[in-house]
N, C-alpha and C positions, 0 to 999 in steps of 0.2 A: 504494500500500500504506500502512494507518495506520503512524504511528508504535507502535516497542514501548513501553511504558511499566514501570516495575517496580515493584510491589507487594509490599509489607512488608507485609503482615495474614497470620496467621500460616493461615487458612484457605485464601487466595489460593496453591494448589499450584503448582508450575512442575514443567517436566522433567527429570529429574535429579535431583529431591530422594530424599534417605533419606527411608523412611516406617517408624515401629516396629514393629518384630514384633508379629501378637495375645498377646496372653497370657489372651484368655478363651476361651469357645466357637468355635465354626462364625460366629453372628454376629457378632463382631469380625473374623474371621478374614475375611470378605466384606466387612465396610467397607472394612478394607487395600488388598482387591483391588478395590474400587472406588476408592479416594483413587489405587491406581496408575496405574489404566487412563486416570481422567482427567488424570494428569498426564502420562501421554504421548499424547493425544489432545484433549481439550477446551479444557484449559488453555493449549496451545500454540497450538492455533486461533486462540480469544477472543484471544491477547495480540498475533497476527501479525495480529488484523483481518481473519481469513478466517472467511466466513461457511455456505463449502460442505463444510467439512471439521471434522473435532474430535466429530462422535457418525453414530452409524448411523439414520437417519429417512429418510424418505418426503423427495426436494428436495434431500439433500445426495450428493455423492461417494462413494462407496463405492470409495477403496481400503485392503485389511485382505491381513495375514500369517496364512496357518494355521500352526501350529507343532505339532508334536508333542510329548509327553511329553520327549525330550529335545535341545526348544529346535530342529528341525532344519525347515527352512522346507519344509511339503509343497505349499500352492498360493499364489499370490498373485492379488489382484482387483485392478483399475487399473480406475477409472471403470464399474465397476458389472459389468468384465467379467474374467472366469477367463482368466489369460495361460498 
């Protein structure tokens, strides 16, 4: 496994981080939820040196939480399959 390394650039997301509330439209309001998603998927990947996990593509891993409206886990997927 690589080394983790830590990154101070303030673009470089990690997991865990606070990200601002929008304060403009629907498009702010989706970068948010973009800067989120990849800090709990991409970003962790990239820093752990894992190359089959961290986005949903054709080659990598497929495991994802379905959640409900309020937060409540209806399926989950391990390795491309509905458990």
């Amino acid at each position: 496994m690589a080394p983790i390394q830590q990154r101070v650039d303030p673009l470089d997301r990690v997991a865990g981080e606070i990200v601002p509330a929008p304060s403009g439209g629907p498009g702010e309001a989706a970068a948010v939820v973009d800067l989120v998603v990849a800090a709990a998927t991409a970003t962790p990947a990239r820093l752990l040196g894992l190359t089959d996990v961290g986005a949903l593509e054709p080659g990598r891993r497929a495991d994802l939480v379905h959640l409900d409206e309020g937060l409540e886990v209806v399926a989950v997927m391990r390795c491309g399959l509905w458990l």
